[in-house]
N, C-alpha and C positions, 0 to 999 in steps of 0.2 A: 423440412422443405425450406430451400432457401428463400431469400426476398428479393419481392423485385429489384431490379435497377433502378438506383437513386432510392428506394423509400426509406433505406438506415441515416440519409439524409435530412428527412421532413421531419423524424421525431427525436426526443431524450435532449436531455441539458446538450449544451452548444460545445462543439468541439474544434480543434486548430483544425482550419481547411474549411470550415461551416462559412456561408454568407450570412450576415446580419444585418438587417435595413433596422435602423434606428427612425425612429420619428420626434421630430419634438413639439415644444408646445405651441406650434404654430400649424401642427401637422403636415412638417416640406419632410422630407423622407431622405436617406443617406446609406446608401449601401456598400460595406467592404466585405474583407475576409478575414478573418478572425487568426491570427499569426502569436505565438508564444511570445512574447519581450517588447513587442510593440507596442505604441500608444495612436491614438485617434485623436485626431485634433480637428477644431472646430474654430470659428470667429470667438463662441462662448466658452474657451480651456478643453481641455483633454481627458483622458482618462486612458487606461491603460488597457489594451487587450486581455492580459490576465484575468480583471474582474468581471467578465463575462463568462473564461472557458471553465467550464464543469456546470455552470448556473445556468437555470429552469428557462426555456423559452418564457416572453413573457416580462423576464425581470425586467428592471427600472435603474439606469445607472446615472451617476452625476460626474459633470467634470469639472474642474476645479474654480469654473467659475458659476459652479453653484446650480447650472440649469439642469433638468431630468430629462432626459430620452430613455424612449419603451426600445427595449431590441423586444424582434421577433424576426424568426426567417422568412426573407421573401416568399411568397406567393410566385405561381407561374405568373401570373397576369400583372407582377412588380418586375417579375426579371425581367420578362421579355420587352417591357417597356422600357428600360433599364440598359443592358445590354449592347456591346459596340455594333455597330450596324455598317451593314456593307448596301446592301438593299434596302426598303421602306422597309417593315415587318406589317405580319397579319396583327390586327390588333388583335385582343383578347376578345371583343365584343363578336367579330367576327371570326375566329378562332370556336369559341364556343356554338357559336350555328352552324358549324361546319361539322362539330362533333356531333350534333344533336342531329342535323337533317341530312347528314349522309349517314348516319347512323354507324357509326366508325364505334367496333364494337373487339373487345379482348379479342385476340389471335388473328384477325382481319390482317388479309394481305394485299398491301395498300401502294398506291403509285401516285408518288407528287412530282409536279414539272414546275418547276420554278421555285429553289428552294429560300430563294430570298437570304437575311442574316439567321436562319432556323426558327423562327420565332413558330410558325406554325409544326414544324417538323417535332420540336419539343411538345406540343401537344399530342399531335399525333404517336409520337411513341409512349407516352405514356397510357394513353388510353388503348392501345394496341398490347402493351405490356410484352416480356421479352418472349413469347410464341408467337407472337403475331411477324408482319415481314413491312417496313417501309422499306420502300426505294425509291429513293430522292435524285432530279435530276435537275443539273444547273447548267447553264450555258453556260459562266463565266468561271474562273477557275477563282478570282479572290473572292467573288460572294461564297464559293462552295465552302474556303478556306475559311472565311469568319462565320461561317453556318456551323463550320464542325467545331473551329473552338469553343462557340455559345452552347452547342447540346453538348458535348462532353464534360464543359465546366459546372452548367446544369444537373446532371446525372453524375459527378463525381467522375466521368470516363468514356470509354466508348459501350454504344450502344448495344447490342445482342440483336436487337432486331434493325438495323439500321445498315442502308450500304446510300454509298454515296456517288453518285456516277455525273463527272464533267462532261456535257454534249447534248444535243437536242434530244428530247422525249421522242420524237418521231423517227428520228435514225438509228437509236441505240436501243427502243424498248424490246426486249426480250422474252418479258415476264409472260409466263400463261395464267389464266384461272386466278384474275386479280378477281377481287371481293368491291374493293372503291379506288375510285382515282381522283386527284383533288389538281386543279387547272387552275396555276397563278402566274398569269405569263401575256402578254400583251396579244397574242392571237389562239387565242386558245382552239380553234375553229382548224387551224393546219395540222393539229393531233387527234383530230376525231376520227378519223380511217383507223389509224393505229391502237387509239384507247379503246373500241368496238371489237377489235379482233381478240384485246387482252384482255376483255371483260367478260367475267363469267354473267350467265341469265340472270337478270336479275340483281345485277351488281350497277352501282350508281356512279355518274361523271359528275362532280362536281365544280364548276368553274367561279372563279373569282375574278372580277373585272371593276377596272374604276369608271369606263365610262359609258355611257346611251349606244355611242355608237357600237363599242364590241359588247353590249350585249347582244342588242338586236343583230348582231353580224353572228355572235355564237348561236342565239335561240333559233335563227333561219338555218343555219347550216346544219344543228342538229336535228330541224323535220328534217333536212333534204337527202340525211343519208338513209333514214329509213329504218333503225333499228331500235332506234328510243321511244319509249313514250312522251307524251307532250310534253316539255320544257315546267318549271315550274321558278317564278325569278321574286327576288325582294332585296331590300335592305335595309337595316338595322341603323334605332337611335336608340344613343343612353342621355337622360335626361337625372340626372341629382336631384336632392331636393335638401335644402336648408330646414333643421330642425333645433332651433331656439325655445325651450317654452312656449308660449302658444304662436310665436315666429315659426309657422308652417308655410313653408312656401318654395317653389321650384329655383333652382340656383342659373343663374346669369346665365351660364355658359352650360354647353351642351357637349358633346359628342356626337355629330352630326354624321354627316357622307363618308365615308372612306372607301366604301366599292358598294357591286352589285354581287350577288350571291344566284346561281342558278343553280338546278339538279334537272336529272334524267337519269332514267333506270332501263337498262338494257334489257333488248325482249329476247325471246328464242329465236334460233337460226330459222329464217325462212320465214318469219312471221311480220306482217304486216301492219302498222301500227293504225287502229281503229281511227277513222276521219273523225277529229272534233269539229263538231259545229261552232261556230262563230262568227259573229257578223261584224267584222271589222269598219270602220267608217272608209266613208269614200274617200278613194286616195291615199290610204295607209299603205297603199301596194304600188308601184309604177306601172304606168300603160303596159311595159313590156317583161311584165313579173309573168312567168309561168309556172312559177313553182308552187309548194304545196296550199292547198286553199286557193289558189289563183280564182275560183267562181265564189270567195267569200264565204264556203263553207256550204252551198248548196248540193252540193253533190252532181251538179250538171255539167 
């Protein structure tokens, strides 16, 4: 049985072509690629490429002015931060609740609209694995372009499960009997007609948004069309923490806002999504709102 794509990459002593992020004793991080004859140079001397290829992840090398950096291979969530960027990227924070609460699962066949510089797309293929199907779609043709260099350079090549389509999600979608669809795109709400048709029962829309306003403009448009169950929205902080001897304590600086995160999970054809109650405060809604809940959740 062969392996997946990219994983002869993550393990065994370090090879020409391998990425190696070195750190040093200040812990700033330094990523290249590992080349036969070259050398790596630094403000603190050099050291040669050769002394790393065949040796153990892990090792500890010195350059000639005496300092030690750790190589070890990047992590997804080093590259992607990492990485030339054409668009902002998903971070990794929000990358991973994307994995977890769409539940993006081996051989899932999967539709993203907005493929940004890949940052999320490389997640998604990996955890999709090469049976599974992404189909990635960009408006612009140079973010498409520096999306495909980033997953290719990542996985050593081209993907197995991966197609890359320049043009809006709503005029090109194709796909039938998608599994999830992942929305990173500034109106996400204009490809809901279309994501419902490609969604099989029971399969989830996931949107990714930076602000208040498109959320509330995706959470209202997806009661209005009728096929999803209630919206479910949040957003994520990573918070550090300083650990000195008994200097226990939360670190300055945070990881704050970067988007808002929703889901919805598609019902059966013909099926009407049960009215939740809830009692919104007066005036969440305008005078001339008739849409879903318009009585507040009374059922009158």
């Amino acid at each position: 049985m062969s392996e997946p794509t990219g994983a002869a990459r993550r393990r065994g002593p370090f090879k020409v072509g391998d990425q190696v992020q070195l750190t040093d004793p200040k812990g700033r991080h330094y990523t290249f690629t590992l080349e036969a004859g070259k050398n790596f140079h630094t403000h603190k001397g050099s050291f040669p490429h050769d002394e790393l290829i065949g040796a153990p992840e892990g090792s500890v090398v010195r350059t000639t002015g005496n300092v030690a950096y750790l190589a070890l291979r990047p992590l997804l969530p080093d590259y992607v931060l990492s990485m030339p960027r054409g668009a902002a990227v998903v971070y990794p924070k929000d990358a991973g609740q994307i994995l977890a609460f769409a539940d993006i699962f081996p051989g899932a066949r999967v539709v993203e609209a907005g493929v940004g510089s890949g940052s999320l797309s490389s997640f998604l293929l990996r955890a999709i694995g090469d049976q599974g199907m992404l189909h990635s779609y960009e408006r612009r043709e140079d973010f498409a372009d520096i999306a495909r260099q980033n997953v290719e350079r990542y996985f050593g090549g081209p993907h197995p499960a991966w197609q890359l389509t320049v043009g809006d999600l709503q005029d090109n979608l194709s796909d039938t009997e998608v599994d999830r669809v992942i929305l990173d795109m500034l109106a996400p709400w204009e490809c809901l007609e279309a994501v419902s048709k490609a969604l099989v029962p029971g399969g989830i829309v996931c949107c990714y948004v930076a602000t208040t306003t498109q959320l509330a403009r995706t959470v209202e448009s997806i009661r209005e069309i009728g096929c999803f169950n209630e919206p479910t929205a949040w957003e994520t902080m990573i918070r550090n923490w300083h650990i000195e001897g008994l200097a226990v304590r939360p670190d300055h600086r945070m990881i704050g806002h970067t988007g808002f995160l929703l889901t919805a999970r598609r019902l059966a054809d013909g099926v009407e999504p049960p009215m939740r109650r809830r009692r919104p405060a007066k005036g969440a809604y305008g005078e001339d709102y008739e849409g879903p809940n318009a009585d507040g959740g009374t059922g009158r």
